[in-house]
Backbone as CSV, one residue per row, in Angstrom:
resi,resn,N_x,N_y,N_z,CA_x,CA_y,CA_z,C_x,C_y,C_z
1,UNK,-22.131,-5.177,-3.910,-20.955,-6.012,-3.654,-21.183,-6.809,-2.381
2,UNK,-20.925,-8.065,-2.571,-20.752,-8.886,-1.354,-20.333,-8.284,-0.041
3,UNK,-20.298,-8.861,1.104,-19.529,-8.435,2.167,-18.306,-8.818,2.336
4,UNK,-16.972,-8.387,2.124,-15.347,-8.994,1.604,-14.921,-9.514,3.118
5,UNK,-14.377,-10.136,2.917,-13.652,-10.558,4.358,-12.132,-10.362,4.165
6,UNK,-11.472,-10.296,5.441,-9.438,-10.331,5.571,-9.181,-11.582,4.491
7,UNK,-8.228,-11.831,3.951,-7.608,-12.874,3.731,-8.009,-13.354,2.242
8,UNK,-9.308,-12.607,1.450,-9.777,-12.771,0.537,-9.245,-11.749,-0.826
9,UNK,-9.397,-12.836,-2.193,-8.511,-11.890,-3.337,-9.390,-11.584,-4.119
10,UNK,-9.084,-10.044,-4.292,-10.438,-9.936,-5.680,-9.440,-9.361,-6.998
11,UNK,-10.098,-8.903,-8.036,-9.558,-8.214,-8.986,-9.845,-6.693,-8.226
12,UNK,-8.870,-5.929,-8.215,-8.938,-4.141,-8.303,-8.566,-3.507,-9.530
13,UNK,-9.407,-2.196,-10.015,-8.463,-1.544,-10.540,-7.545,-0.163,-9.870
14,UNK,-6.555,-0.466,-9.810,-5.733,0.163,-8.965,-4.881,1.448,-9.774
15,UNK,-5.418,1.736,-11.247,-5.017,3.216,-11.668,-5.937,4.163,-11.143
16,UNK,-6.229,5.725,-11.524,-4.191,6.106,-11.878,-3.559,6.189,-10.913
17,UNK,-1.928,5.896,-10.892,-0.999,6.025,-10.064,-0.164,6.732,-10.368
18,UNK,0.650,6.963,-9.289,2.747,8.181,-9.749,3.129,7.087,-9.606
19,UNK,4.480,7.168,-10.092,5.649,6.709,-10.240,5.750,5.187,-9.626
20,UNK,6.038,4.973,-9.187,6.622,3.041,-9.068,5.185,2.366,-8.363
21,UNK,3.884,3.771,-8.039,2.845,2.364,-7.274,1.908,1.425,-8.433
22,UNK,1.993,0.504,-7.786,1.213,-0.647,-8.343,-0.257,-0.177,-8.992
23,UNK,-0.402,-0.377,-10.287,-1.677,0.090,-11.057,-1.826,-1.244,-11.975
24,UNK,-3.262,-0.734,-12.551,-4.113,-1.268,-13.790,-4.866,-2.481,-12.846
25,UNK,-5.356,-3.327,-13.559,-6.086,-4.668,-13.083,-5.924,-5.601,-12.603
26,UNK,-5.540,-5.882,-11.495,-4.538,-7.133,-10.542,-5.145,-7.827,-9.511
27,UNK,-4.625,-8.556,-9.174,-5.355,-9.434,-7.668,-4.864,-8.663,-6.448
28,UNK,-5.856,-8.364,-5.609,-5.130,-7.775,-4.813,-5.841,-8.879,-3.343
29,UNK,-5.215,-8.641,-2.215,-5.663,-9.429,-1.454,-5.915,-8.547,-0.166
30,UNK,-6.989,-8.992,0.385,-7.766,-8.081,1.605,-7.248,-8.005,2.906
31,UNK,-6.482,-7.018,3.029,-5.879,-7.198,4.492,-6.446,-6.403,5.666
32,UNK,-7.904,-5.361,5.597,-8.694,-4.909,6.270,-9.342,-5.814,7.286
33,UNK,-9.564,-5.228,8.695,-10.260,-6.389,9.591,-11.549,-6.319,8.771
34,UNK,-12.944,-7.327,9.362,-14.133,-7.544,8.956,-14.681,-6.339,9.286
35,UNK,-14.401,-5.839,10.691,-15.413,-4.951,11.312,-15.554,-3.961,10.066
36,UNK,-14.050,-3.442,9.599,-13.975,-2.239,9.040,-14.305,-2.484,7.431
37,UNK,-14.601,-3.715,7.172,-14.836,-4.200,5.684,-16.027,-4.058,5.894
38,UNK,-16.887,-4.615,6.686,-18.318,-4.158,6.884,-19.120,-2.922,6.461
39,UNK,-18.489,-2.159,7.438,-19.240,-0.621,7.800,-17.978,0.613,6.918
40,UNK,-17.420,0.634,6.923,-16.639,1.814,5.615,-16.704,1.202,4.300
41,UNK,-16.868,2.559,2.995,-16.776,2.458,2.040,-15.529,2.035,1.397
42,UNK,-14.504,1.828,1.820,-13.072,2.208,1.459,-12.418,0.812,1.992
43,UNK,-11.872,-0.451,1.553,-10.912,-1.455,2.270,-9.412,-1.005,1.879
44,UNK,-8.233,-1.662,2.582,-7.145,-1.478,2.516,-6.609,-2.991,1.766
45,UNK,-5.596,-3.255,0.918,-5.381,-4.046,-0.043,-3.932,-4.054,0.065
46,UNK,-3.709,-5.527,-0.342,-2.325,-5.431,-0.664,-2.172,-6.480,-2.265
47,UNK,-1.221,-5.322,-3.451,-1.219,-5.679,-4.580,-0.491,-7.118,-4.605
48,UNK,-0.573,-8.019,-5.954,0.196,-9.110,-6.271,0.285,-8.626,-7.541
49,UNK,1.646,-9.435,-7.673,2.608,-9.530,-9.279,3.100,-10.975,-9.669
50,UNK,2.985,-11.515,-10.943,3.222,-12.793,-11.082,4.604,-12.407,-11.449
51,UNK,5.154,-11.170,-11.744,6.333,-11.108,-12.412,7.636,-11.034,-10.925
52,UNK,8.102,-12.089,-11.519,9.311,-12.662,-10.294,10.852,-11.809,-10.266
53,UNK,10.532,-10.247,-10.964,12.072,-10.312,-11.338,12.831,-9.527,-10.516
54,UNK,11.901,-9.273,-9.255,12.847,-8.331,-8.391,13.260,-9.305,-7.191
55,UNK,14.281,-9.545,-6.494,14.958,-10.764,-5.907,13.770,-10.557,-4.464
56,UNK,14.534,-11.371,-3.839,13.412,-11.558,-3.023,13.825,-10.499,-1.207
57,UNK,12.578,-10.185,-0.909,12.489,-8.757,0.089,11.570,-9.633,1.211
58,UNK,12.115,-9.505,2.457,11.431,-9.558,3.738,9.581,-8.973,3.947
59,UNK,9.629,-7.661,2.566,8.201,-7.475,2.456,7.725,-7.817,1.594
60,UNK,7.847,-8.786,1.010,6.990,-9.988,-0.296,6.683,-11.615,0.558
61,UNK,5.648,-11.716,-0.078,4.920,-13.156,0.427,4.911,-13.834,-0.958
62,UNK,5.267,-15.042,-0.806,4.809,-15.967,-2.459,3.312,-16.452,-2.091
63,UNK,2.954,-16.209,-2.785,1.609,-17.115,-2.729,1.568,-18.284,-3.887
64,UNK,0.857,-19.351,-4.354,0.522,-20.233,-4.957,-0.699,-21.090,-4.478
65,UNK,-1.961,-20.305,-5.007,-3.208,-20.508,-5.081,-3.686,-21.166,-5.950
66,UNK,-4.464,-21.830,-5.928,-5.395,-23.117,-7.300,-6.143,-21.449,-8.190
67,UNK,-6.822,-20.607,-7.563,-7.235,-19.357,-8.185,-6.629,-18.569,-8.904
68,UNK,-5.240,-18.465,-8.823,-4.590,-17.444,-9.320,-3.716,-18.047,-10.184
69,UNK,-3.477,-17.109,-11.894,-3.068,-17.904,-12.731,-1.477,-18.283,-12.444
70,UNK,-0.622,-18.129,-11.835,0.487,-17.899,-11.590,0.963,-18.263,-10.177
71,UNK,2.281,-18.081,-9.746,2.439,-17.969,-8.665,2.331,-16.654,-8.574
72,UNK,2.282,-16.094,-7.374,2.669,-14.467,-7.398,2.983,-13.852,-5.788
73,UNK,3.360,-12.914,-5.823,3.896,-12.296,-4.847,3.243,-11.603,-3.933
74,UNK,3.067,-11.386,-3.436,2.412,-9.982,-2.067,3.134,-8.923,-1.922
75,UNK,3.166,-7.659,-2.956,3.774,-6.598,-2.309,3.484,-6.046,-1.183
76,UNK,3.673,-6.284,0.594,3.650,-5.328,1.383,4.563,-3.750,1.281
77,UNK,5.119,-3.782,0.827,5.637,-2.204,0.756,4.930,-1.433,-0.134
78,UNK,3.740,-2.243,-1.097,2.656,-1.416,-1.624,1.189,-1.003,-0.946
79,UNK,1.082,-1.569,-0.038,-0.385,-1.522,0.648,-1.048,-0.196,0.707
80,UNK,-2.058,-0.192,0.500,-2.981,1.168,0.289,-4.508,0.889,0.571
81,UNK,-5.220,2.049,0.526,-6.201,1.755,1.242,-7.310,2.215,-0.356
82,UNK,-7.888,1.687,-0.524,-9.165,1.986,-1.791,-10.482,2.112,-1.548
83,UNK,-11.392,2.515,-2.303,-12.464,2.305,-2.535,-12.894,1.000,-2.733
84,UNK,-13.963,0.361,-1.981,-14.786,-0.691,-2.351,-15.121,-0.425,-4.333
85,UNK,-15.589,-0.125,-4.775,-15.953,0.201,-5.681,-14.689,-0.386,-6.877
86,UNK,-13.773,-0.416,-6.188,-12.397,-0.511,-7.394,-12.548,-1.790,-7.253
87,UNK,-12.720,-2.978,-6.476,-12.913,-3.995,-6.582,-14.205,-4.825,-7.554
88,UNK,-13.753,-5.825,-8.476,-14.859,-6.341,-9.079,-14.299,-8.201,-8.785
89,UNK,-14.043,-8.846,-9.967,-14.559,-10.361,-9.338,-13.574,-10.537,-8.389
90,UNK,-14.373,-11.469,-7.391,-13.918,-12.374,-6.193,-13.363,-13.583,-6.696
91,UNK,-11.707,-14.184,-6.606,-10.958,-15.197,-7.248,-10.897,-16.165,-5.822
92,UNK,-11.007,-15.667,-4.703,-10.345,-17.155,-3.853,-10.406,-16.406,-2.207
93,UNK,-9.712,-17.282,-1.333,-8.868,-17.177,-0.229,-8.067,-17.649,-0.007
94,UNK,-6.816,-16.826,0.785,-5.465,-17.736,0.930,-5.734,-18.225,2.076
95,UNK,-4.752,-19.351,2.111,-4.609,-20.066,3.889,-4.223,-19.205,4.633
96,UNK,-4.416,-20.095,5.964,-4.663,-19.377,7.199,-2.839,-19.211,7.332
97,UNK,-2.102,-20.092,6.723,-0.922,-20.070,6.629,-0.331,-19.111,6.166
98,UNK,-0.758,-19.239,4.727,-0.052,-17.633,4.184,-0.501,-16.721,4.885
99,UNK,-2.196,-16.198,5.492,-2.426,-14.965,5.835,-1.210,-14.481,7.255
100,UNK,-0.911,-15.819,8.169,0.223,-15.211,9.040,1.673,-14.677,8.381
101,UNK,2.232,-15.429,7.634,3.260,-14.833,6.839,2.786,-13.694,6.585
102,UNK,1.889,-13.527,5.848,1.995,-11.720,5.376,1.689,-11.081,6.630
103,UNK,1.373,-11.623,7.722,1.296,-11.079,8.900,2.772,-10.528,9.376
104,UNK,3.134,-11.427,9.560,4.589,-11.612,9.949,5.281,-10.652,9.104
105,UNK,5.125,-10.638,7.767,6.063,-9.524,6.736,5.103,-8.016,7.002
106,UNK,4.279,-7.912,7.535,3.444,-6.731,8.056,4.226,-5.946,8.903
107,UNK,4.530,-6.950,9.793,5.586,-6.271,10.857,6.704,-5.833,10.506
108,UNK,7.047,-6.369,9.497,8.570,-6.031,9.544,8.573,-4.831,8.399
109,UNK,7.559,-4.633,7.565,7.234,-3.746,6.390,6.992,-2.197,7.264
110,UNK,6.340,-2.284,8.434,5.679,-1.408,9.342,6.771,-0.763,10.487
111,UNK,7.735,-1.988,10.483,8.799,-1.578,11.740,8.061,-2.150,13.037
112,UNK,7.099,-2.614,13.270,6.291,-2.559,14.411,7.386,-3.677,15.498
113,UNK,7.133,-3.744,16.639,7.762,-4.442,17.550,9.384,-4.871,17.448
114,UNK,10.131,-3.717,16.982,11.817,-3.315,16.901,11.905,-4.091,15.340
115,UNK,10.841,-4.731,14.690,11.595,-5.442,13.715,11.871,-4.514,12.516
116,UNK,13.420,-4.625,12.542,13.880,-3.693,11.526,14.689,-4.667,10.683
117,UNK,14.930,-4.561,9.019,16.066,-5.784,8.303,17.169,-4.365,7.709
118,UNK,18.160,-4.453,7.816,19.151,-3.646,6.972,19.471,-3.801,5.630
């Protein structure tokens, strides 16, 4: 496998799972620094869904990529950490734009720096 970088989408397969986490064959997008994409076996991912039907959450990003068949979403309240290995084709990179938004919804998914939404 290539060397993956932050900000980049591949296909994962993300079964088996329990109950409501994100599984089967999806785009997921690379939110691991380089250092740690480098040298560990294992990156951390965050799933996408083209399916629009849950309203919209402080921890979802829209994306709309020329790569991806759809628009689709960024679940941050799904993020998990995988095996390199679950990853197969490489579809794209998002902008430097979107990657701060999901930055930004990082924080607030995490609680980090008081940001809390009720």
């Amino acid at each position: 496998m290539k060397n993956i970088k932050r900000g980049e989408i591949y296909y994962a397969d993300l079964s088996p799972v329990i109950g409501s986490e994100q599984g089967g064959m999806r785009p997921v997008l690379i939110l691991q620094n380089d250092i740690g994409n480098r040298f560990s076996p294992t990156t951390i991912v965050i799933p996408l869904t083209s399916i629009q039907k849950k309203k919209s959450q402080p921890t979802h990003v829209i994306v709309d990529c020329d790569f991806l068949e759809s628009e689709s979403t960024l679940l941050l309240e799904q993020v998990r950490t995988i095996d390199k290995t679950r990853l197969s084709d490489y579809l794209g990179q998002i902008s430097k734009e979107d990657m701060g938004r999901v930055e930004a919804a990082m924080v607030v998914s995490l609680g980090f720096g008081g940001a809390v939404h009720d």
